[in-house]
N, C-alpha and C positions, 0 to 999 in steps of 0.2 A: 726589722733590723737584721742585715747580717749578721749574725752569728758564727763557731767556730767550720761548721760541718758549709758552709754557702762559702767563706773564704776558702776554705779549702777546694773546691768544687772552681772557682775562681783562679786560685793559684795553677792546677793544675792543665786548664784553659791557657793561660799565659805563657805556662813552661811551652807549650806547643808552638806559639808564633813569637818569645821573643828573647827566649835561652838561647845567650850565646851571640843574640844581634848588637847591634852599636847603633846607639840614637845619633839621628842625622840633624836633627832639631827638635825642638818644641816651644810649645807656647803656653803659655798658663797666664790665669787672669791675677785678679788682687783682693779675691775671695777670700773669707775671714777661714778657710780651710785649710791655707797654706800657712804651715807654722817654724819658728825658727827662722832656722839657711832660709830655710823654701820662703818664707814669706816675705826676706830683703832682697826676691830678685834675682838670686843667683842659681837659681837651678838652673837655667840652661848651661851656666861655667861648668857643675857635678856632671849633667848630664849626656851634653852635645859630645861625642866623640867617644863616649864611655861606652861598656859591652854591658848586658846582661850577666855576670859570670853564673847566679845561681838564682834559686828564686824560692823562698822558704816561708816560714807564717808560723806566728806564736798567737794563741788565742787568735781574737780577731784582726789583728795584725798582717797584713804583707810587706812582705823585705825583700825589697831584690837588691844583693849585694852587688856590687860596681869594681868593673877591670877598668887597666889603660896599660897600652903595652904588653898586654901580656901576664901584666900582675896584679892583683885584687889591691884597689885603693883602700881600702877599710870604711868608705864611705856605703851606706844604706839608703835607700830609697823605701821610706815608709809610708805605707798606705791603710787607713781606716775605713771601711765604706760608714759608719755614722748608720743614719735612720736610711739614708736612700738611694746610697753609692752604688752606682754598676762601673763595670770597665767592659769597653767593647775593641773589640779587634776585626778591623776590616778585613784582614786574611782569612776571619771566618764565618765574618756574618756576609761578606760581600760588598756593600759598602759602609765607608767611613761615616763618623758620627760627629767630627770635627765640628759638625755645625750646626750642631743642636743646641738650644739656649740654654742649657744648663751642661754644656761642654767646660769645662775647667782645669783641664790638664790634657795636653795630645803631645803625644809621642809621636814623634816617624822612623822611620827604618831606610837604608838605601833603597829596596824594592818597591818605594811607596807607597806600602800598609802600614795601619799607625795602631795604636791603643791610645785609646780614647777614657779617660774619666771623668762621668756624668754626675752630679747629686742636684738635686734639684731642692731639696731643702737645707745644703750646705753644712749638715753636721759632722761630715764627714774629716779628714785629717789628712794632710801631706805634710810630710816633714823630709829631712834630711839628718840623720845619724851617723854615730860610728861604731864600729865596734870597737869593742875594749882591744886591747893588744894580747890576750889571753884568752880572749873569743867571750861570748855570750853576746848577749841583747845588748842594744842598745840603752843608755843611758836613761831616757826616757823612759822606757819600759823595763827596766830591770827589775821595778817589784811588783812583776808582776808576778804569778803563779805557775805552777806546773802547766804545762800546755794541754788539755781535754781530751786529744785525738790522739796525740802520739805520746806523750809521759806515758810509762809503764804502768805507775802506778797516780792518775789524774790527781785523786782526792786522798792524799799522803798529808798535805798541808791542812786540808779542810777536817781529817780526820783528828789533827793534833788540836787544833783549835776546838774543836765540838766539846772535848774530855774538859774544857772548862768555861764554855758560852753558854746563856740559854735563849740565845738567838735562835731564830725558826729555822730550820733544816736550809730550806730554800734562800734563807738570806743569804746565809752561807755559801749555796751554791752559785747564788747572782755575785759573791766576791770576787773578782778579777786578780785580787792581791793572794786569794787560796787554791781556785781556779780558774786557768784562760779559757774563754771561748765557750763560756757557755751562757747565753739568755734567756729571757722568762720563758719562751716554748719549750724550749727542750729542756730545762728546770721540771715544769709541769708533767711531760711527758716520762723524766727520769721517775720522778717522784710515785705517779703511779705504777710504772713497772714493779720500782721498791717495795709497794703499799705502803707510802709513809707519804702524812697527811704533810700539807709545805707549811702548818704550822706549829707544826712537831719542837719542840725543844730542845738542840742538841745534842743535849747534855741526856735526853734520855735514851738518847739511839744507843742499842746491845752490839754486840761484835760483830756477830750475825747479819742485824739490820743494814750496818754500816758495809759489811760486806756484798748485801744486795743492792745497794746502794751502788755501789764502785762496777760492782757488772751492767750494771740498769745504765749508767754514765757512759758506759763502753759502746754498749748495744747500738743505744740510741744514735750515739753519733758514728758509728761506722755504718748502721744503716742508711743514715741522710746522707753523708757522705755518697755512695754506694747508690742512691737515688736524685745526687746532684742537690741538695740541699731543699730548702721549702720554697713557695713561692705561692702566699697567700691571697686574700681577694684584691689586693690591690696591684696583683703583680708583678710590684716596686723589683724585689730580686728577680734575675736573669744571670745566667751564664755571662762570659766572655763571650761568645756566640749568640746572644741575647734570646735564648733557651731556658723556659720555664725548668724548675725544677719541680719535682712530685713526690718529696717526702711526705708535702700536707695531706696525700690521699690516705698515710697509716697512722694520722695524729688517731690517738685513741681520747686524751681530753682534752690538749689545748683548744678554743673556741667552738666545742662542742657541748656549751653548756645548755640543759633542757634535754639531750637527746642519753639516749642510754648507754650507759657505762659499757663497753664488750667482750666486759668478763663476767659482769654480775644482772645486769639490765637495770640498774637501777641508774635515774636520770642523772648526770654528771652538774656540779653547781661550780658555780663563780663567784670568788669572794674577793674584796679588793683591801689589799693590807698592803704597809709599807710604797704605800702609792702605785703597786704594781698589779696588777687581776692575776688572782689563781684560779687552776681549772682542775679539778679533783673527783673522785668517786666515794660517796661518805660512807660506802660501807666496804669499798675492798680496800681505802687507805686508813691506817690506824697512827 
């Protein structure tokens, strides 16, 4: 699943081919992924004739805010990739993807390059938004969490909550409502930087902990970021440019379980709690 560090790597793809352009058409199907506006039909009324004016991302979320004339509509264009969302752009892979069987949303532009978005198991999300008249997130998303990559401080909300959960470290960290944009790998991966095991209790992280904690959170995803996000055995992620990324070459535990830890050598294990598999080091995480 995309994550915060892949959308970003995503966004950033986009700002290149469509900051600033004006949708000439498009076409979307009746996929259970368009929700809301989007799902009665009326995207093309939002979209046709509208600019890019900016292009931003909370958690896993994309938003590309919407001009006309000249002046920012207050309308958003929101995007989830789900389990197996890509967006591709003809301007930079070369050609269009309009016509791939799991095509579900195509943009065009006057110059005849379009973005295209693909999911092929549909868990994905298109909506239609607004911002508030005093700015923030959309409605839909407003409780969500501090945002992972760029909040100053990520885990401010998750730190307030711990001082009286005794929910496991990681569940916490899988919260979208304490923090955005972050899933079970980079959870795993934060955890071990931390040394703190993902069924750790809250409630007993020291200041300290919680402090390596909030750096270990940083690290990780500025690095993936910085590496174009992950792009596991199934490939599913890709760029805008349909370009692997190569965070997955520095996972130290996510699905490295049996092979040795590379801090201590001791074999990394798997445990599946709260219906999700953690991937951990049992003697450098406490």
């Amino acid at each position: 699943m995309p994550e915060g560090p892949e959308v970003e790597t995503i966004r950033r793809g986009l700002a290149s081919v469509a900051l600033g352009r004006c949708v000439t058409s498009c076409r979307s199907d009746a996929s259970r992924i368009f929700r809301g506006e989007a799902a009665r039909d009326a995207l093309p009324d939002v979209l046709v004739g509208a600019r890019i004016h900016s292009l931003g991302r909370h958690g896993k979320f994309l938003l590309a805010d919407l001009e006309r004339d000249g002046g920012v509509t207050g309308e958003v264009l929101m995007l989830h990739m789900g389990m197996s969302g890509q967006l591709r752009s003809s301007a930079l892979s070369g050609a269009s993807a309009a016509r791939d069987k799991h095509a579900h949303l195509v943009l065009n532009f006057a110059d005849g390059s379009d973005i295209v978005l693909i999911d092929p198991r549909m868990f994905g999300r298109v909506e239609v938004g607004h911002r508030p008249a005093q700015g923030g997130l959309p409605a839909s998303i407003a409780h969500l969490g501090p945002d992972a990559i760029e909040a100053p401080d990520p885990l401010a909300c998750l730190r307030e909550r711990a001082l009286r959960s005794n929910m496991a470290v990681k569940t916490l960290l899988l919260d979208q409502t304490l923090v955005a944009g972050i899933g079970n790998m980079y959870a795993d991966e934060m955890l071990h930087r931390a040394r703190l095991m993902p069924r750790r209790p809250a409630t007993t992280l020291g200041t300290g902990e919680m402090a390596r904690l909030t750096e270990a959170c940083k690290e990780v995803l500025a690095e993936a970021v910085a590496l174009g996000g992950s792009s596991l055995a199934d490939r599913t992620y890709r760029d805008i440019s349909g370009r692997l990324g190569s965070f997955q070459t520095k996972l130290r535990v996510y699905g490295r379980q049996g092979e040795p830890c590379l801090e201590c050598g001791e074999p990394i294990r798997r445990e599946v709690f709260a219906g999700r598999s953690s991937h951990f080091c049992p003697l450098c995480q406490r």
